[in-house]
Every structure is written in C-alpha cells, then in structure tokens.
C-alpha beads as a LAMMPS data file, in Angstrom:
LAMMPS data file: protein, C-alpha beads

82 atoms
81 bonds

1 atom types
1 bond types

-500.0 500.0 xlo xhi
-500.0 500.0 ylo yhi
-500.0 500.0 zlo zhi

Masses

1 110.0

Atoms # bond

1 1 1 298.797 -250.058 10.660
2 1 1 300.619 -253.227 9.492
3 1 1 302.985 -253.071 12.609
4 1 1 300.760 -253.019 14.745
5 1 1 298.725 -255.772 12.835
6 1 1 302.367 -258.178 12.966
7 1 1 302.494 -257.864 16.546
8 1 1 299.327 -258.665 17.246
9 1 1 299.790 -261.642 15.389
10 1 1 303.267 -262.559 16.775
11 1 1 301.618 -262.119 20.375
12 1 1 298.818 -264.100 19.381
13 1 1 300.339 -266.842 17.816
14 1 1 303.263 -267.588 20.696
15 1 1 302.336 -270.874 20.383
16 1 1 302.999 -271.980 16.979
17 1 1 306.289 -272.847 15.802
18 1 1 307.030 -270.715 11.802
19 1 1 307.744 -268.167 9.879
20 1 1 304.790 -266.134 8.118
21 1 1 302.362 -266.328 10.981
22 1 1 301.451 -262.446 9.684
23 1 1 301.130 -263.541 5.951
24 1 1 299.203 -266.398 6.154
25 1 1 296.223 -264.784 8.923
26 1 1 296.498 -261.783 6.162
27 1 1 295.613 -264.545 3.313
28 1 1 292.939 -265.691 5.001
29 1 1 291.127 -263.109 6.544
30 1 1 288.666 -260.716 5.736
31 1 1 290.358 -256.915 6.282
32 1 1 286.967 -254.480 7.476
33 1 1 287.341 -250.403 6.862
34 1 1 285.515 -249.343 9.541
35 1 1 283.756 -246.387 10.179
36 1 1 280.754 -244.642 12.695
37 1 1 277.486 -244.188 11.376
38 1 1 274.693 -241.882 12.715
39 1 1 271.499 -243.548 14.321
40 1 1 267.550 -242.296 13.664
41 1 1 267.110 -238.994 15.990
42 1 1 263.554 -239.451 17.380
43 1 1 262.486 -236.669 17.149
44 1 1 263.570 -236.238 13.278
45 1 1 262.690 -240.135 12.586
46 1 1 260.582 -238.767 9.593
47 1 1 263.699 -237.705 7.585
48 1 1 265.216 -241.063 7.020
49 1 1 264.083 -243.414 4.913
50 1 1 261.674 -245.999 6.032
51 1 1 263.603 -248.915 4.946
52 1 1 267.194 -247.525 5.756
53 1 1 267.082 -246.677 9.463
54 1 1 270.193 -247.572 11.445
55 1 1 269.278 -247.852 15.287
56 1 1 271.395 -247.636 18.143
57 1 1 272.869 -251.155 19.749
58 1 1 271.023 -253.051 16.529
59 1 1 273.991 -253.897 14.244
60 1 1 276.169 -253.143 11.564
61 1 1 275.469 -250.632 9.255
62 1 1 276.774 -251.464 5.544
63 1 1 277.030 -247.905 3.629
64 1 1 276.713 -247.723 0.195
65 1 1 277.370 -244.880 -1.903
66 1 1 277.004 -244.481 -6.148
67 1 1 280.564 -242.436 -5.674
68 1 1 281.898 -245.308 -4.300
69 1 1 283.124 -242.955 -1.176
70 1 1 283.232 -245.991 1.122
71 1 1 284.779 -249.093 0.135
72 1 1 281.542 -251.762 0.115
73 1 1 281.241 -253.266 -2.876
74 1 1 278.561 -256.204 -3.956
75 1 1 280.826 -259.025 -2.384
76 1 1 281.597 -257.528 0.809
77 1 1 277.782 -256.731 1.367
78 1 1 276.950 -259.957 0.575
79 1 1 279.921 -261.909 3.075
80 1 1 278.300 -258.994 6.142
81 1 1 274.950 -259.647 5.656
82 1 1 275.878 -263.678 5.360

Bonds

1 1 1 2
2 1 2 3
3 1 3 4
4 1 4 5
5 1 5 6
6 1 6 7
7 1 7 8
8 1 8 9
9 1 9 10
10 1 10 11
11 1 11 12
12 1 12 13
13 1 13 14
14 1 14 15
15 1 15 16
16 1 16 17
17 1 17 18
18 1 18 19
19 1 19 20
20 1 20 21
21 1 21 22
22 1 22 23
23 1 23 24
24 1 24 25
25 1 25 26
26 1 26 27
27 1 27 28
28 1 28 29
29 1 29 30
30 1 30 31
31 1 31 32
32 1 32 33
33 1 33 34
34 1 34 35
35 1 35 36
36 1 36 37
37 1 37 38
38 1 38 39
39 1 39 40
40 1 40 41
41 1 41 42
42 1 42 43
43 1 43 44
44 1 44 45
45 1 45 46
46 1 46 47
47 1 47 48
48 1 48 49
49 1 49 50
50 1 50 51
51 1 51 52
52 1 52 53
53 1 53 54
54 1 54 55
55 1 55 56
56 1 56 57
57 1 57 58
58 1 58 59
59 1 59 60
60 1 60 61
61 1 61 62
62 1 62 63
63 1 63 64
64 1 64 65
65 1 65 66
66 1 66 67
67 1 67 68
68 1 68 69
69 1 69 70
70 1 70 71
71 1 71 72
72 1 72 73
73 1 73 74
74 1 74 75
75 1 75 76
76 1 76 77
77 1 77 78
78 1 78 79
79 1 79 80
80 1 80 81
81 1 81 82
C-alpha cells in the first residue's frame, strides 16, 4: 500500500522542487482504515437501535466495538465527527 501511496504523491506533487514529498504528506495527514457498513433494511428497521441507524447516502459511519475489532479509538471519533 505504501507504493502506491509514494506515487501518488510523486505524481501529485510534480510541481515542487525536494526530497521527502512522501514523508512529510505522511506527517501530516490523517491515515483512515476504511471499511463498508450495512444500512437500516426497511422492512427490518425495528432491529436496529433507535439512535444507531446508518442510512444510505447520509454519511460516515464511525464503528465502535468493546473488542476493539476496528481501529476507532476516542481521538479519531472525535477529529470525524469534528
């Protein structure tokens, strides 16, 4: 995943003259595991919760889990919902 992360980089930043064009958009970005999540069925809407309902074409979807099988953690909640 790195290579193709560097050349997206080096194609992106033709324009500026350097060395460490990779390291320093690495430094200062934020890196995102993403992943699919399923939307309410309407037919079975009363088997999600009424305050956790992800809808189609509404947004991101932040998934939390207590055995921490997805990688959100207090911070990166927070900088998403920011």
């Amino acid at each position: 995943m790195f290579q193709a992360m560097r050349r997206i980089v080096a194609d992106l930043a033709n324009n500026y003259v350097g060395e460490g064009n990779f390291e320093r958009t690495i430094r200062q970005s934020f890196l995102v595991s993403a992943d699919m999540a399923h939307g309410v069925h309407p037919n079975f809407s009363d088997k999600h919760d009424e305050h956790h309902r992800p809808e189609l074409q509404k947004g991101l979807v932040i998934k939390h889990n207590a055995n921490q099988r997805y990688a959100t953690s207090g911070i990166t909640s927070f900088l998403f919902k920011e």
